[in-house]
C-alpha positions as CSV (number, residue, x, y, z in Angstrom):
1,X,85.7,30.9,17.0
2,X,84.6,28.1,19.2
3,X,85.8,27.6,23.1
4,X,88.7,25.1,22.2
5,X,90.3,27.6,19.4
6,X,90.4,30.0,22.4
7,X,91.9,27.5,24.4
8,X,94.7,26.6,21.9
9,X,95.0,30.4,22.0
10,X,95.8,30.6,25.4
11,X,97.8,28.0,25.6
12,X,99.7,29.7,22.0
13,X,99.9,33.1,24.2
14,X,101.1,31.6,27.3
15,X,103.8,29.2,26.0
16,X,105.3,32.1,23.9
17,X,106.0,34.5,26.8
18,X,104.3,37.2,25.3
19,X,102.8,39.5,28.2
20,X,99.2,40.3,26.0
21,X,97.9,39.7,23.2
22,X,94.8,41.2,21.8
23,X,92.8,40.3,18.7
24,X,89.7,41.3,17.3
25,X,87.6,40.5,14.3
26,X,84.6,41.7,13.5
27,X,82.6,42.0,16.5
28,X,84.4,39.9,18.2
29,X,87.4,41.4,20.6
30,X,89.5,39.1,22.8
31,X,92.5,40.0,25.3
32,X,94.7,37.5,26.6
33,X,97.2,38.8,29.5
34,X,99.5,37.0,31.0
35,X,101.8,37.3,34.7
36,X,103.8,35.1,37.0
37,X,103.3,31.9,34.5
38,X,99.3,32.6,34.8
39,X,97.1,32.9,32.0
40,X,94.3,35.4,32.5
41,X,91.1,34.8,30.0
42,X,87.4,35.6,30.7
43,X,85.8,32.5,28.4
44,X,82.7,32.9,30.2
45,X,82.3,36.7,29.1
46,X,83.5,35.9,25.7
47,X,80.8,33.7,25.0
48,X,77.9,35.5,26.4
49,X,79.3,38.2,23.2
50,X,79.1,36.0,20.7
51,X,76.7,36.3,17.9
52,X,75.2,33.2,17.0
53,X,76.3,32.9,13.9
54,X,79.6,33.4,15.5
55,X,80.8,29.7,15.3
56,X,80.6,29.7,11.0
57,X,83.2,32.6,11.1
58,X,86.3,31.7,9.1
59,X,89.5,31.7,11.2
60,X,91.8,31.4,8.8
61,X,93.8,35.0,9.9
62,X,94.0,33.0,13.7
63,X,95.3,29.7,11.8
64,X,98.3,31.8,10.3
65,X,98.9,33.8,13.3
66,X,99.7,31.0,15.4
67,X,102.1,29.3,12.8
68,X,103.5,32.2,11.8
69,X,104.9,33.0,15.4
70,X,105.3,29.4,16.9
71,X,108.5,28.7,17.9
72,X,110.6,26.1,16.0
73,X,111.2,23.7,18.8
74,X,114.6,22.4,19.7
75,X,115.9,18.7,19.6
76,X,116.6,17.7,23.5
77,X,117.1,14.6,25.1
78,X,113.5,14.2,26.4
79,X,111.7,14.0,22.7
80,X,113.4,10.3,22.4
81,X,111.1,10.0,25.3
82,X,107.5,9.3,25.1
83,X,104.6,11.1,26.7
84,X,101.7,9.7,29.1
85,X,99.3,12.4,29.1
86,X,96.0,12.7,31.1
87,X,92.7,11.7,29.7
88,X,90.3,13.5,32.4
89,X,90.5,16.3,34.5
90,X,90.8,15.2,38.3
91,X,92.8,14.6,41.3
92,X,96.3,12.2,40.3
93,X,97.0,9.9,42.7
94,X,100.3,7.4,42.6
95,X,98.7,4.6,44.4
96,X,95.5,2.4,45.0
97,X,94.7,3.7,48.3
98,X,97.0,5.3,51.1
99,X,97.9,2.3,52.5
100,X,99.1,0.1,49.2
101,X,101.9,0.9,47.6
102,X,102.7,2.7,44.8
103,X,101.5,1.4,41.2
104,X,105.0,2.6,39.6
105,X,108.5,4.0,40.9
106,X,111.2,6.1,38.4
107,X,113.5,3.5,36.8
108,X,110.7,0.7,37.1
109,X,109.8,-1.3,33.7
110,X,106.6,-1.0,32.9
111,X,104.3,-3.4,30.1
112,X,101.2,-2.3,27.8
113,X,98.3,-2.2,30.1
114,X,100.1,-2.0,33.4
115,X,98.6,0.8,35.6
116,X,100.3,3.8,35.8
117,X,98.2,5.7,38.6
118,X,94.2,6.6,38.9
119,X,92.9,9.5,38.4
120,X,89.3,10.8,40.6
121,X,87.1,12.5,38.9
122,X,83.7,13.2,40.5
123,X,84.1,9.9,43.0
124,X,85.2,7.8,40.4
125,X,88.6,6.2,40.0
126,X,89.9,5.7,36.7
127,X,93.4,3.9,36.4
128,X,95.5,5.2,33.5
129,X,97.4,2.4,31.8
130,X,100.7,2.3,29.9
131,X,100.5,2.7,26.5
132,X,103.9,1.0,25.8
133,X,106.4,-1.0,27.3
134,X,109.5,0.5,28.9
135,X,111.2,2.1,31.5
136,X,110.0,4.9,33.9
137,X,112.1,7.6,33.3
138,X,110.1,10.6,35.4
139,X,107.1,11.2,37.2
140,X,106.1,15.1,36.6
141,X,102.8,15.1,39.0
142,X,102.7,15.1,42.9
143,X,100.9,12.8,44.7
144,X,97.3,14.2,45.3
145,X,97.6,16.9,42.4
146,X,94.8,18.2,40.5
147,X,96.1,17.4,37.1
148,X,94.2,18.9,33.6
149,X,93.2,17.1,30.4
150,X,96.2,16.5,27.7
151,X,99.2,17.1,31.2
152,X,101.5,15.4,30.7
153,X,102.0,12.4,33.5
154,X,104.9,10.5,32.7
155,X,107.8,10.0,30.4
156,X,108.5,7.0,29.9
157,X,112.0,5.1,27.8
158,X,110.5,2.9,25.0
159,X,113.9,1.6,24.3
């Protein structure tokens, strides 16, 4: 079991509601608890426990776990909507600098390739384009918010 199969783990736990989860196999014991819409996970300890030959263990019983209890999602309004996620980990920001204006507003058309916002990450400033064309629908990140790889940005109308 590698560091992003605990991830997806967490994430599994956390969006389920359950308050903890334990599991354990073979030497290899892991507690997930969760409170107020937190996630608590030692990683860091988890891996200093791991036997080296850890990473060739078969995690087939975790594979089955996770479908068996996943949810079956429910058709909304939002899924005709399509997702701009984050690439990096960093600091969102809505526009160039603080005294330009913004790069988009909700209900604004927006082409492929026109910039959606920058994300800093370690001094750098990388501007997230549109993957498709159409219409701002919402913005689900504050100005100046440390956003996280794969969170979701924008939703945006193809149609």
């Amino acid at each position: 079991m590698d560091i992003k199969e605990i991830q997806n783990l967490i994430k599994f736990v956390a969006k389920s509601g359950a308050s903890e989860v334990s599991l354990e196999m073979d030497d290899v014991k892991i507690t997930i608890k969760t409170g107020d819409d937190k996630v608590a996970a030692d990683p860091i300890n988890y891996m200093q426990q791991l036997p080296p030959l850890a990473a060739a263990m078969p995690n087939a019983p975790l594979a089955a776990a996770a479908t068996a209890a996943a949810p079956v999602p429910e058709q909304n309004e939002t899924d005709k909507y399509i997702t701009i996620k984050s690439p990096i980990i960093g600091t969102f920001y809505r526009k160039p600098a603080p005294d330009k204006p913004l790069f988009v507003e909700v209900g604004q058309q927006v082409g492929e390739g026109d910039v959606l916002c920058v994300i800093e990450a370690m001094k750098l400033f990388n501007e997230i384009e549109s993957e498709i064309s159409g219409k701002i629908v919402k913005i689900l990140v504050d100005d100046s918010s440390p956003v996280e790889f794969d969170q979701p940005l924008f939703l945006i109308d193809p149609s």
